[in-house]
VEXDREN-2710 file (C-alpha; in Angstrom, 1 decimal):
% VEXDREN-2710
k/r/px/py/pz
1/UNK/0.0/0.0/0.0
2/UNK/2.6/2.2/0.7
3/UNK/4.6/1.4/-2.1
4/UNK/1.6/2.3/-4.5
5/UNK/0.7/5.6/-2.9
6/UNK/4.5/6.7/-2.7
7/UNK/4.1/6.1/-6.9
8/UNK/0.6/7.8/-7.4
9/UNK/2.8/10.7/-5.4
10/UNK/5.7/10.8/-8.0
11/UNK/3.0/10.8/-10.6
12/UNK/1.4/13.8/-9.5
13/UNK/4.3/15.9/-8.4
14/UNK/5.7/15.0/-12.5
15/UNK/2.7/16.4/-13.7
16/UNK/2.7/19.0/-11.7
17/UNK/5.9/20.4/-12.3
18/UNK/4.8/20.1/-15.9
19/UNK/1.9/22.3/-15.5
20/UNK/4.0/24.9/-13.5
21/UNK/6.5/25.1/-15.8
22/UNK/3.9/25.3/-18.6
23/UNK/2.5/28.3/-17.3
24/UNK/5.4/29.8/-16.7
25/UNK/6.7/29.4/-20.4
26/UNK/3.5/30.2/-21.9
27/UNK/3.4/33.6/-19.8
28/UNK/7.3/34.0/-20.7
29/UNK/7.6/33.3/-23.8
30/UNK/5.0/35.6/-25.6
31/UNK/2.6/33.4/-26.6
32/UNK/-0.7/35.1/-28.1
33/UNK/-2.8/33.2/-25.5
34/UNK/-3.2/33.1/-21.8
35/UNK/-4.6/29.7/-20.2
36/UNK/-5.3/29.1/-16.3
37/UNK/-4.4/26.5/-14.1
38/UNK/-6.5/23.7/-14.3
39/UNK/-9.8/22.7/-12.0
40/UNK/-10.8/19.0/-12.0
41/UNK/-14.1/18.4/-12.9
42/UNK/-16.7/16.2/-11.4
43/UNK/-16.0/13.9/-14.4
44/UNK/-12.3/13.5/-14.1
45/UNK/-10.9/16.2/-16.3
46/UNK/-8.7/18.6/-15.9
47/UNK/-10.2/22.3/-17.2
48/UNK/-8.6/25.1/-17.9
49/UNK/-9.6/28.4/-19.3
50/UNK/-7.6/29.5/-22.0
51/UNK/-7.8/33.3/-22.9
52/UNK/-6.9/33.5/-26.8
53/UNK/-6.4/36.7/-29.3
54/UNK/-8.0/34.7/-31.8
55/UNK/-11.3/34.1/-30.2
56/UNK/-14.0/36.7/-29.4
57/UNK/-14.2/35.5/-25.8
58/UNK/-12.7/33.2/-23.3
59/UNK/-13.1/29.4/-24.3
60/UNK/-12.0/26.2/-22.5
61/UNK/-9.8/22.9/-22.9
62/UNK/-11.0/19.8/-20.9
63/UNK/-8.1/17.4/-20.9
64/UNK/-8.2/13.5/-20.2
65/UNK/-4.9/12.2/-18.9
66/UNK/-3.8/8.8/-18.5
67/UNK/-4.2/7.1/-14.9
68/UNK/-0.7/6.5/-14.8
69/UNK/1.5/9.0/-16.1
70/UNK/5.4/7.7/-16.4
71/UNK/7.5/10.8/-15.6
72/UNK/10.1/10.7/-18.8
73/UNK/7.3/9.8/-21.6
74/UNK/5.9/11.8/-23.9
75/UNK/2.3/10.7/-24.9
76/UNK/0.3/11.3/-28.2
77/UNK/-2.5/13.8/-27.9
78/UNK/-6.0/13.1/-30.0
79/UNK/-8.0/16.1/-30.2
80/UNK/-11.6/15.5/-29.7
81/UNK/-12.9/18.1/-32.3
82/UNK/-16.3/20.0/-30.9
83/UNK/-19.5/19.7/-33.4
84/UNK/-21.2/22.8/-31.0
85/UNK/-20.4/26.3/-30.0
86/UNK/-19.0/26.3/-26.6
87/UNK/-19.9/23.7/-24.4
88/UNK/-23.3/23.0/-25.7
89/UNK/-23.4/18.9/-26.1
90/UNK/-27.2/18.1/-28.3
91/UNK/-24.9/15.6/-29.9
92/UNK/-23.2/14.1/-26.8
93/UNK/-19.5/14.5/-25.6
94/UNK/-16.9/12.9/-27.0
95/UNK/-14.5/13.4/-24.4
96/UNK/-17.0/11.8/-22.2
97/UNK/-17.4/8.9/-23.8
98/UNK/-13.3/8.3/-25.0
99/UNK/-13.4/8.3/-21.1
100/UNK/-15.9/5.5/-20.9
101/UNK/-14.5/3.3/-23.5
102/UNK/-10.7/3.8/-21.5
103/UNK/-9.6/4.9/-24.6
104/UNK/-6.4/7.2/-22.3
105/UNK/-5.6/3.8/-20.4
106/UNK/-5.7/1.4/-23.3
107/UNK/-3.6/3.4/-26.2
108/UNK/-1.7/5.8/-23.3
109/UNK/-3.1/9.0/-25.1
110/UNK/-3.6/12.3/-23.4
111/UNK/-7.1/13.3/-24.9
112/UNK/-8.1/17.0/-25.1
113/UNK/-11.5/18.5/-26.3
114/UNK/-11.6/22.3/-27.0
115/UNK/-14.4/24.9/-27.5
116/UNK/-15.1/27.8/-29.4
117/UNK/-16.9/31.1/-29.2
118/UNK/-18.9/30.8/-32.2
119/UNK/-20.0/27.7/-34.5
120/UNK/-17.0/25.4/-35.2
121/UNK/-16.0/25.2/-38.8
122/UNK/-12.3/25.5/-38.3
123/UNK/-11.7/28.2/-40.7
124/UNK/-10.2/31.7/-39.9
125/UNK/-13.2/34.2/-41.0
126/UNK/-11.4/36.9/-43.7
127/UNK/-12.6/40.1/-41.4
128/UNK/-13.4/39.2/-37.8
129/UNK/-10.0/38.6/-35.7
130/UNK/-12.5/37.1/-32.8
131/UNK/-13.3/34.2/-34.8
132/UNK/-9.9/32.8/-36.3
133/UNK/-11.6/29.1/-35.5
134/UNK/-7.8/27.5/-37.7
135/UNK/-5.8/29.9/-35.2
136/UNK/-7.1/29.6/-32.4
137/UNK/-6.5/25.6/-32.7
138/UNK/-3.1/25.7/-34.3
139/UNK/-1.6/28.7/-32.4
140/UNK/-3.4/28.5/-29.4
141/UNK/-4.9/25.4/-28.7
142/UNK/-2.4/23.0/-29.5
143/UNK/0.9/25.0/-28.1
144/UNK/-1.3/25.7/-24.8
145/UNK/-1.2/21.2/-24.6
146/UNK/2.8/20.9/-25.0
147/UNK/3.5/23.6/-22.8
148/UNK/1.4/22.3/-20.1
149/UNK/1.6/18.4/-20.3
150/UNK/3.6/15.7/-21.4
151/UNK/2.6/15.8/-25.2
152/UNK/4.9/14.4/-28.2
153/UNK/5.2/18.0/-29.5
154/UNK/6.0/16.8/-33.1
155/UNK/3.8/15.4/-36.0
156/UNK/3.3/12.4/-34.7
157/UNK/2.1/12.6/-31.4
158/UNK/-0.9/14.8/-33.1
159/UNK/-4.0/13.1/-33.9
160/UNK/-7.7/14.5/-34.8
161/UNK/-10.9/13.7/-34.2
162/UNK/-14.2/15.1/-35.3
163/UNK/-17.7/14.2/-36.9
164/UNK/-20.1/16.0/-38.4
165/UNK/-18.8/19.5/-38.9
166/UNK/-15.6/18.4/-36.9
167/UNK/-15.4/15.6/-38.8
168/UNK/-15.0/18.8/-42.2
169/UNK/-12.6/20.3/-39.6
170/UNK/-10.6/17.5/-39.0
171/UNK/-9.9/16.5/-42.1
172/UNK/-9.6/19.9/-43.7
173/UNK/-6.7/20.9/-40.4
174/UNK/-4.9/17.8/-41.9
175/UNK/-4.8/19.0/-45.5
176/UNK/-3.9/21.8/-44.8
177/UNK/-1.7/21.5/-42.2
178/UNK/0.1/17.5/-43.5
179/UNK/3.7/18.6/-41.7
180/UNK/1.9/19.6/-38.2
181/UNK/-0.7/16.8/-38.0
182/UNK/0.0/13.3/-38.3
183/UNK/-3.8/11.7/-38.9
184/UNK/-7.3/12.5/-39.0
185/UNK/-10.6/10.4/-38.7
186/UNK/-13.9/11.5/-39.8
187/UNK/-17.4/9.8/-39.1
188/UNK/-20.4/10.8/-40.9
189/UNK/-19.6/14.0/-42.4
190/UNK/-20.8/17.0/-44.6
191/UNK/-17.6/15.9/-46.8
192/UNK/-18.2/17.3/-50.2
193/UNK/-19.6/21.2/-49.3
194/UNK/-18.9/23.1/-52.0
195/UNK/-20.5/26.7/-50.7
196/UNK/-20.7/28.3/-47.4
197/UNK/-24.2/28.3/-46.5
198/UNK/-25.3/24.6/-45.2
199/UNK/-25.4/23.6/-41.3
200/UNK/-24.7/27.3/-39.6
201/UNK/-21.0/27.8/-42.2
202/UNK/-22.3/30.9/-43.9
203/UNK/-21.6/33.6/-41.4
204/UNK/-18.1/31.6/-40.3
205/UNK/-16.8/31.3/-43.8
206/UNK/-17.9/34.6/-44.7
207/UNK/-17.3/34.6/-48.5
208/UNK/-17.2/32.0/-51.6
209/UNK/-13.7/33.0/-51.9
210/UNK/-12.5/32.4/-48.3
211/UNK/-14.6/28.8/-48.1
212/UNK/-12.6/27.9/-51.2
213/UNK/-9.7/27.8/-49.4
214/UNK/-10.8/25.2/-47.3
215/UNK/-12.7/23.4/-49.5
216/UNK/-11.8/19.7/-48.9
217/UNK/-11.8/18.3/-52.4
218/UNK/-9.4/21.0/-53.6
219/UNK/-7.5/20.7/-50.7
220/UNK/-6.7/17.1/-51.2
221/UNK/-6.3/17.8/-54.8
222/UNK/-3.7/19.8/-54.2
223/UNK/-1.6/17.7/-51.4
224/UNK/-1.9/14.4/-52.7
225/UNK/1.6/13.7/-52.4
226/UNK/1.6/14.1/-48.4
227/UNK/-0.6/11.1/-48.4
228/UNK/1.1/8.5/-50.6
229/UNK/3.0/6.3/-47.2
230/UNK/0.6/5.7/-44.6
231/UNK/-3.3/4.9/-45.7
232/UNK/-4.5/5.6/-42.3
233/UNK/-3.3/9.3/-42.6
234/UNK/-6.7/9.7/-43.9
235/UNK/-9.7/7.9/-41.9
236/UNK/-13.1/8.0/-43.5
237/UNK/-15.4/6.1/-41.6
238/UNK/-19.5/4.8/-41.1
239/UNK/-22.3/7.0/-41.4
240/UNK/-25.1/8.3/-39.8
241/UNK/-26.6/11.6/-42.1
242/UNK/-23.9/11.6/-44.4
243/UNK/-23.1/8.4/-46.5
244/UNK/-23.7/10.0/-50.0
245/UNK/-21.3/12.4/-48.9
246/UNK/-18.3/10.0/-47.7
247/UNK/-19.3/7.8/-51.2
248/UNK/-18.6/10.7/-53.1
249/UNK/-15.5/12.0/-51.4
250/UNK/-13.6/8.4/-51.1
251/UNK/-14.4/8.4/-54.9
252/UNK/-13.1/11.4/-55.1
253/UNK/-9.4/10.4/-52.9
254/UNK/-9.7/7.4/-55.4
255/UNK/-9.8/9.1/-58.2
256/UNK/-6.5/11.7/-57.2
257/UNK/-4.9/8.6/-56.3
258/UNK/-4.6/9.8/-52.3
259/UNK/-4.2/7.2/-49.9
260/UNK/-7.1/6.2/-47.0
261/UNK/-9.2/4.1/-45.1
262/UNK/-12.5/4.0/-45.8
263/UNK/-15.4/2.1/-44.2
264/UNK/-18.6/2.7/-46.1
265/UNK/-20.6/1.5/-42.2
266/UNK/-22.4/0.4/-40.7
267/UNK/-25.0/3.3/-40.1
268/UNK/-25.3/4.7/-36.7
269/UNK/-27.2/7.2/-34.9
270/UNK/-25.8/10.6/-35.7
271/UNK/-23.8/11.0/-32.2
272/UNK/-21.2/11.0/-30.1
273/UNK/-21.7/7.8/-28.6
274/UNK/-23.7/5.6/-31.1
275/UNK/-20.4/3.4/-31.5
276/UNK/-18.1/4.6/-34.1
277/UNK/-15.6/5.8/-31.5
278/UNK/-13.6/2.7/-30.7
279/UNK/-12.5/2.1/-34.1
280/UNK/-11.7/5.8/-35.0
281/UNK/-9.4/5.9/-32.2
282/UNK/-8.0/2.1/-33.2
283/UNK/-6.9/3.3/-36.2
284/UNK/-6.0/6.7/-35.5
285/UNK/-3.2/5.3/-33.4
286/UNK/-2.6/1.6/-35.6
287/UNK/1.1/0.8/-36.7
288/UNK/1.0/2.3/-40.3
289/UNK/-0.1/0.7/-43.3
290/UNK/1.9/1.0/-46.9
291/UNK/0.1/3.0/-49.4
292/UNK/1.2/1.3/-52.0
293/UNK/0.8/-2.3/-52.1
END
């Protein structure tokens, strides 16, 4: 007994000098974001606040750690990509329910879900500095989790996660960003928008122009050659609303000859925690696959 609580203290006193010193850096080092120490939660997670120049208003970070934290590793981070403004949940939480399936014990991930002031389409709106949605991830965000925790700050220790419109986002933060994130899975989403308009994007996109440049199909048009080594780069799996969609845009990937994973099912409830989960995670974090048989 006393052996195992003289560990669990080592655990914590690691990870608390890590948040220290993350807080320290982040204030130091001129970072264009501010985030608080953390309160646990009734569920388990630690919260923080986090104070960005690139939202209109304070948001929040819910992390997920795992039980047993080994003081010298670095873990891999999945990012839990939010479908709703703020902390609204109509469609469940998915860091809620990565906590119920172990996923943090299992594959030794640090999992972290993030809000936003306004609708999530992870784009950076052309006019409004308040909603920089891409910025606020990229800049803010994701430095904000390696400053404060044990992360694998490089490419590979970055993994996303989204369905739905974060599903769009995940995928479109990949392709756009291929040297910063290593993979991306997306259940059941809008995959083929061609216009701002649809599901609440018109007042984030703004303009035809500024949508274009996240555009999915052009963006994978364009990159093709990040994705020619490791299928599961790519993740496209079941549906719930969207399955034309996901047809359509794995036909597309085909046809530009990018690597992926595709699972065309089976259909589930469009939510959170109708079952995709498991196997997004599985291969989000699966020894890679060749690309070319």
């Amino acid at each position: 007994m006393y052996s195992a609580a003289r560990d669990a203290s080592r655990v914590l006193l690691a990870l608390g000098c890590w948040l220290v010193t993350g807080m320290a850096m982040a204030s130091e080092a001129g970072h264009p974001f501010t985030l608080a120490p953390s309160q646990r939660s009734e569920e388990g997670f630690l919260v923080h606040r986090l104070e960005s120049e690139f939202q209109s208003q304070s948001t929040e970070i819910r992390v997920l750690l795992p039980d047993a934290i080994e003081p010298t590793r670095r873990y891999r981070v999945i990012y839990v990509l939010p479908v709703e403004v703020g902390t609204e949940s109509r469609w469940g939480d998915g860091l809620a329910e990565l906590k119920r399936l172990d996923v943090h014990n299992r594959h030794h991930l640090i999992c972290v879900a993030p809000t936003f002031a306004q609708l999530p389409w992870y784009c950076d709106h052309p006019e409004d500095s308040g909603c920089r949605q891409e910025s606020h991830f990229v800049r803010a965000v994701v430095p904000a989790i390696e400053i404060s925790y044990p992360a694998k700050a490089k490419r590979a220790g970055r993994l996303l996660l989204g369905f739905s419109k974060s599903g769009w986002g995940a995928l479109s933060l990949l392709l756009r960003h291929p040297e910063q994130f290593e993979r991306a899975a997306a259940w059941d989403a809008p995959l083929m928008l061609d216009r701002p308009g649809r599901y609440g994007s018109g007042p984030i996109f703004a303009t035809p122009e500024n949508f274009a440049n996240y555009q999915l199909t052009r963006l994978a048009q364009e990159c093709c050659a990040s994705f020619q080594h490791d299928r599961q780069r790519i993740n496209l799996l079941g549906y719930g609303n969207f399955r034309a969609e996901h047809q359509a845009f794995h036909a597309f990937l085909e046809q530009q000859s990018v690597a992926h994973v595709n699972r065309d099912g089976p259909p589930r409830k469009h939510h959170w925690n109708s079952g995709w989960l498991d196997e997004a995670v599985e291969l989000l974090v699966a020894e890679p696959q060749a690309a070319i048989d």
